[in-house]
N, C-alpha and C positions, 0 to 999 in steps of 0.2 A: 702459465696457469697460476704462479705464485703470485705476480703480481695481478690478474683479473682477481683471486680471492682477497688480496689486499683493499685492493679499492671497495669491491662489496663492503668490507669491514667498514670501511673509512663511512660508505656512504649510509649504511645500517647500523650504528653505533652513533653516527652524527644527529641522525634524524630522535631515534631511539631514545636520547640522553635528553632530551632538549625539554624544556619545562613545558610547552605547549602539547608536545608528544604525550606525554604522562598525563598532564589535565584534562587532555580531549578523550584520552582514553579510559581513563578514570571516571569522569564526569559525566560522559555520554551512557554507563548505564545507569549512576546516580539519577541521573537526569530522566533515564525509563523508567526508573522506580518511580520517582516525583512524580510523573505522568499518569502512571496507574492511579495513584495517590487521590490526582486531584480529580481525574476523570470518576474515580468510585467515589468520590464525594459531593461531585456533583450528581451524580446519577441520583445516588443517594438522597438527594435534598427533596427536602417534602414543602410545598409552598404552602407558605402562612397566608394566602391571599383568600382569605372566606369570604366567602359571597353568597347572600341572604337574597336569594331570586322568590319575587312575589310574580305568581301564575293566575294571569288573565283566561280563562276557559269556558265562555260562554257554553259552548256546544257539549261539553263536557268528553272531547275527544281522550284527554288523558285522565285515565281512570285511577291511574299512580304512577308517582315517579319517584323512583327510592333516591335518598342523601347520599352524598360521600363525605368524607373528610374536611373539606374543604368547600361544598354545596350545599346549603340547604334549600327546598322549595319547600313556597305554601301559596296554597291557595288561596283566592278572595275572590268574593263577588262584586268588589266594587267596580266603578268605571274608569276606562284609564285616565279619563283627564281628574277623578276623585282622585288617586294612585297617585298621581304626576305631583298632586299638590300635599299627599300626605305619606309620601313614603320614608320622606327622612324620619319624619316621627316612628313610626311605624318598624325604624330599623333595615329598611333595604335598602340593597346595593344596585337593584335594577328588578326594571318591570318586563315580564314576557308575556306576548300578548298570543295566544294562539288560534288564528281567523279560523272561519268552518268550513270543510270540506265542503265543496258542492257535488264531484264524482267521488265515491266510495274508489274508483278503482284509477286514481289519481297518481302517478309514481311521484310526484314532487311537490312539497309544502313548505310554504316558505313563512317561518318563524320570527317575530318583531323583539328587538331585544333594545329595550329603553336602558341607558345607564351614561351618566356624565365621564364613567371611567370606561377607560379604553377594554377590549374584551381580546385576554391572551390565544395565542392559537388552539395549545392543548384543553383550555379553559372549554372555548368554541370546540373541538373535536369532542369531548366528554358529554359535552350538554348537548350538541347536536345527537351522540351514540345512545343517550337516555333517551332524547324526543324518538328516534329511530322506533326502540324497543317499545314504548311506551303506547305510539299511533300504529304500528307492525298490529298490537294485542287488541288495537280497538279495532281494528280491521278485521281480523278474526271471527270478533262476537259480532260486530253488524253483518257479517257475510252467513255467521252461522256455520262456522267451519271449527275441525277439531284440531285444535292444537297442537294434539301429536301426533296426527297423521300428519299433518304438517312439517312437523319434523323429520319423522321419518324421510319425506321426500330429501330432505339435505345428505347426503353423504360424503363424505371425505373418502377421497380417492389417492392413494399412492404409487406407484411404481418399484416395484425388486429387481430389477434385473436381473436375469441367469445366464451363465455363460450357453451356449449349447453345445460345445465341446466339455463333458464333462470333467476333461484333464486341469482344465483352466480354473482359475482360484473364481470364487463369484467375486461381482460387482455391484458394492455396497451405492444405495442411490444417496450417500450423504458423500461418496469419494468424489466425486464430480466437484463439489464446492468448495472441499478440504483441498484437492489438489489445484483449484483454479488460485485460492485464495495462499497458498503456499508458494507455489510456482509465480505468481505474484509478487510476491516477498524477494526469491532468489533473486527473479527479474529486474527488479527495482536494485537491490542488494550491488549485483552487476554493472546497470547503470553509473550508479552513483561511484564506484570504485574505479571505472572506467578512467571516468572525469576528473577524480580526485587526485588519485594515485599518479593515473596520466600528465595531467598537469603541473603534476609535483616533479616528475621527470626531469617536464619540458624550461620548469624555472630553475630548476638546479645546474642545467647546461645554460643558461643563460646569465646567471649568477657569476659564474667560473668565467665565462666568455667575457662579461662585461670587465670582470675583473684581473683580467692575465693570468689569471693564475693557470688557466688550465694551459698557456705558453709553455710554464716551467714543468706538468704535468705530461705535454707530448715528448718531451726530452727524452721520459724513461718508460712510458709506456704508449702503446700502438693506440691509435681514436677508435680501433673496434675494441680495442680490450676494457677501455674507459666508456665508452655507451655501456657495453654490457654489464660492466661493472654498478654504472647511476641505476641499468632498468631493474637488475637481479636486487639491487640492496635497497630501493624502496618499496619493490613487490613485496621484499620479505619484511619492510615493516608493517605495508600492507595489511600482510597475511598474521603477522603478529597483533596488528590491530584485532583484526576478524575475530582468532581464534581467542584473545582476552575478552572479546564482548561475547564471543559463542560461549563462554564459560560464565562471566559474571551475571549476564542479564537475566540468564535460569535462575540462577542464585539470587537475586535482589528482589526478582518474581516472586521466589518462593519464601522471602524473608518478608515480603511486604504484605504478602496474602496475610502469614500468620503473625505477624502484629497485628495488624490492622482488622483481620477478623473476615477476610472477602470472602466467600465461598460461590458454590455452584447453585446453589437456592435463591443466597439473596441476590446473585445476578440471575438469576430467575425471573427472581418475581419483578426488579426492576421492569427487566425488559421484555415483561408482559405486561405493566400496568400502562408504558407507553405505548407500546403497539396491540395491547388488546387482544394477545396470548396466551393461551391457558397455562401459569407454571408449571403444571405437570408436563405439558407437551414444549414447554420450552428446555427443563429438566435436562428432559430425555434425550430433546433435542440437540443439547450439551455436551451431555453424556457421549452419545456417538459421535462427534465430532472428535474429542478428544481419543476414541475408542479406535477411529479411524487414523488420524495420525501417530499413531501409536504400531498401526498397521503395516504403514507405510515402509517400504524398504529402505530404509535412511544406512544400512551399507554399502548402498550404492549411489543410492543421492548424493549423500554426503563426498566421496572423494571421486564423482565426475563433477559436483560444484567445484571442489578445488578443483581438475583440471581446466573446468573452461573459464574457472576466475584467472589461472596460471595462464590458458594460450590467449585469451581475452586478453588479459594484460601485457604481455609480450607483444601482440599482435600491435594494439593503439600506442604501445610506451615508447615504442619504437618510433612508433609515426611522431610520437610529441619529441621526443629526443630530436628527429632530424629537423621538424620545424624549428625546435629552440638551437640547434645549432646555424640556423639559416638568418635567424633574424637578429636584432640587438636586445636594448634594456626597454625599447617601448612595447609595450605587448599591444598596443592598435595596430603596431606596424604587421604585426604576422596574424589579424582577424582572417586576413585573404588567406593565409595559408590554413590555420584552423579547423575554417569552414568544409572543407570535405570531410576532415577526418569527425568533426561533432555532426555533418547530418546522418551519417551511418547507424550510428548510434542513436541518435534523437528515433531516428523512424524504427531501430528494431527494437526502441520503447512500446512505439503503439501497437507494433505487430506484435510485440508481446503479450499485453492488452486484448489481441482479435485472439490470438492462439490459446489464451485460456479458456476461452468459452471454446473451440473449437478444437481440440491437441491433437485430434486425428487425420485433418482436413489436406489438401494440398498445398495452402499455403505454409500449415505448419511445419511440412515435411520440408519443402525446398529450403524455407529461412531457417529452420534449422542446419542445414548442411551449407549453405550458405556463410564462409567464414566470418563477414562482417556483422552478421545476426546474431550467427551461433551463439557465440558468448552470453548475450541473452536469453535469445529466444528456447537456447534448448533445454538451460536450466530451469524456466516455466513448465517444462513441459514432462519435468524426470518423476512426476509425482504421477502422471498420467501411464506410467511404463511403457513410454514408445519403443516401436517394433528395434530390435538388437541389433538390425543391420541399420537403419540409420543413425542411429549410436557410434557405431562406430566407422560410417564414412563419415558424419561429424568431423569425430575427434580426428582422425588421419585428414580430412582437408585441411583443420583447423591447425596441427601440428605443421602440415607442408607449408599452409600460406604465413602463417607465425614466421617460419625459419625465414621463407623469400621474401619477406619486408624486414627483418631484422639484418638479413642483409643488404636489402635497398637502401635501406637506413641508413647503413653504417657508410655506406659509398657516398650519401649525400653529406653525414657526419665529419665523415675526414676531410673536408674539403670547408667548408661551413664555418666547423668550428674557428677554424684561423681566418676566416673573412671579417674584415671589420670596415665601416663605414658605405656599404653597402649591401642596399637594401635587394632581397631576393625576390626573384618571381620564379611561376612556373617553369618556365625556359631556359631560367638559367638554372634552377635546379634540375632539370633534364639535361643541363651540357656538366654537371658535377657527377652524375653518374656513370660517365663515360672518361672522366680523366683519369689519365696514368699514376703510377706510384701507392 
């Protein structure tokens, strides 16, 4: 036991110390901040592109069309081919030409937009959202209808959900999007640590290998005590990783809001002037999102993510552990080996993906319990508060099948490690798991 915590040391302090360790881990929430940074600034940017649009409107459909910021209209009576030849003078930027309805009850008109400059998308969405309002109001008065019976007909419809078991906490209708878009996060979270960490494993056995060193190393320790050793002490820089950026990146969040000035309005009103929502109702809209995960059980979330980031990791580090002991210093050479253990994971990416729109379905249930999923998928799914008992057949498969490939592993490990100049396949990793000693 002395020497399995040895090695951990060796292989958690080597990694730890090393200037890429510190920078990656340092800079990567630097580098979130920067992100927010540049993202609120561009949001933030208000275009200097005026455009001075002169309105061709024989039939006199548009009755008014109000400015913005960056739009002006006016009208004229002249013709367009008059227009064509004296708009530079005249100071515009482009001619619209609006033809005449022939049916009043026409749902589609289609708008001529003279101009030698090209016409931005949002540009085109604004001015088409005015013509909208503009021919909607003249339609009204030709039909001889009231405008606010009209309205009235519009209603905005919501949903609340109620539990019908009054024991049961209600079910806010903004949890559904908080947890799809959270459970998202872990999922990906998982993913990516899979890969990384795993990988990290599988070059460090292959490092040793390449180099004898690990020769002088089975002298005085057992090849299960040395796997265990490489998987335990990069998990836990891993996990040191995790818990410095689960700390800094609140921190640099909340350092950058207030320099910088961000608040909850003026991402507001941004992201109503692009999509055409009312600040107030994006506000609020805000408001309860953040009101919702706030809600959220994160004493529980939080230390069943560490367990299925720990048996996740256990489970695949193992598997890269034995591949890098199976193969040399070319990593083409062991893609054949690889490939099982990265499509698992690749597919209980998407099925992560289907399970946040869905966290209750049958799919979610089995790929959850499902040891090669779990790891992902069930983390998606812990903002949803799935039912207690697949929770925990989860976690007891995922513990049992963890321990049965860490042992698999370590049978293919002991045997592996001391192989040199031959290249492994299936088969013969199947006759390493059966040898004596």
């Amino acid at each position: 036991m002395n020497k399995l915590w040895l090695i951990i040391q060796r292989e958690y302090l080597t990694r730890v110390k090393k200037r890429s360790f510190i920078l990656a881990t340092i800079l990567t929430p630097l580098a979130f901040g920067l992100f927010m940074v540049v993202v609120s600034v561009i949001f933030s940017y208000e275009s200097d592109d005026l455009k001075r649009i002169a309105i061709l409107d024989k039939e006199n459909i548009l009755t008014s069309i109000s400015d913005e910021n960056n739009l002006i209209f006016k009208f004229e009576e002249a013709s367009l081919n008059e227009m064509k030849k004296t708009y530079v003078e005249k100071n515009y930027d482009a001619i619209m030409v609006i033809p005449p309805m022939k049916n009043i009850q026409d749902t589609r008109l289609t708008v001529f937009y003279y101009s030698d400059d090209p016409l931005g998308l949002d540009m085109r969405f604004m001015i088409e959202n005015k013509l909208q309002k503009s021919i909607r109001k003249y339609k009204i008065s030709a039909l001889d209808l009231d405008a606010k019976e009209l309205e009235s007909l519009d209603t905005k419809v919501s949903i609340n959900p109620e539990p019908i078991d009054d024991s049961k906490a209600d079910v806010s209708p903004m949890a559904a999007g908080v947890g799809a878009a959270i459970g998202g996060v872990m999922g990906f979270i998982m993913y990516m640590a899979v890969f990384i960490y795993g990988t990290m494993v599988m070059r460090s056995v292959m490092e040793e290998k390449t180099s004898r060193i690990v020769e002088v190393m089975i002298s005085s320790v057992k090849p299960f005590q040395l796997m265990m050793g490489k998987i335990i002490g990069v998990g836990g820089v891993g996990l040191t990783q995790l818990i410095i950026w689960a700390i800094l990146i609140p921190i640099i969040s909340i350092v950058v809001q207030g320099i910088f000035g961000f608040d909850v309005e003026s991402s507001a009103e941004m992201s109503s002037a692009a999509s055409q929502i009312d600040p107030d109702d994006m506000q609020a809209m805000v408001a309860q999102v953040m009101a919702e995960i706030k809600a959220l059980n994160w004493w529980a979330i939080f230390p069943l993510f560490l367990f299925y980031f720990v048996g996740g990791y256990f489970l695949y580090a193992s598997l890269f552990a034995a591949v890098g002991s199976a193969i040399g210093d070319d990593l083409g050479e062991g893609q054949s080996l690889t490939l099982p253990i990265t499509i698992p994971v690749i597919l209980a990416l998407y099925i992560m993906m289907v399970v946040v729109k869905a966290p209750q379905s049958s799919l979610a249930t089995w790929s959850s319990i499902f040891p090669f999923f779990s790891p992902i998928v069930m983390p998606s799914r812990l903002a949803f508060s799935p039912p207690l008992w697949e929770v925990i057949v989860s976690m007891l498969v995922l513990i049992a099948t963890s321990l049965f490939f860490v042992w698999l592993s370590a049978r293919i490990y002991r045997i592996g490690i001391l192989m040199y100049g031959k290249k492994a396949s299936f088969k013969e990793l199947g006759k390493w798991l059966f040898y004596k000693g």
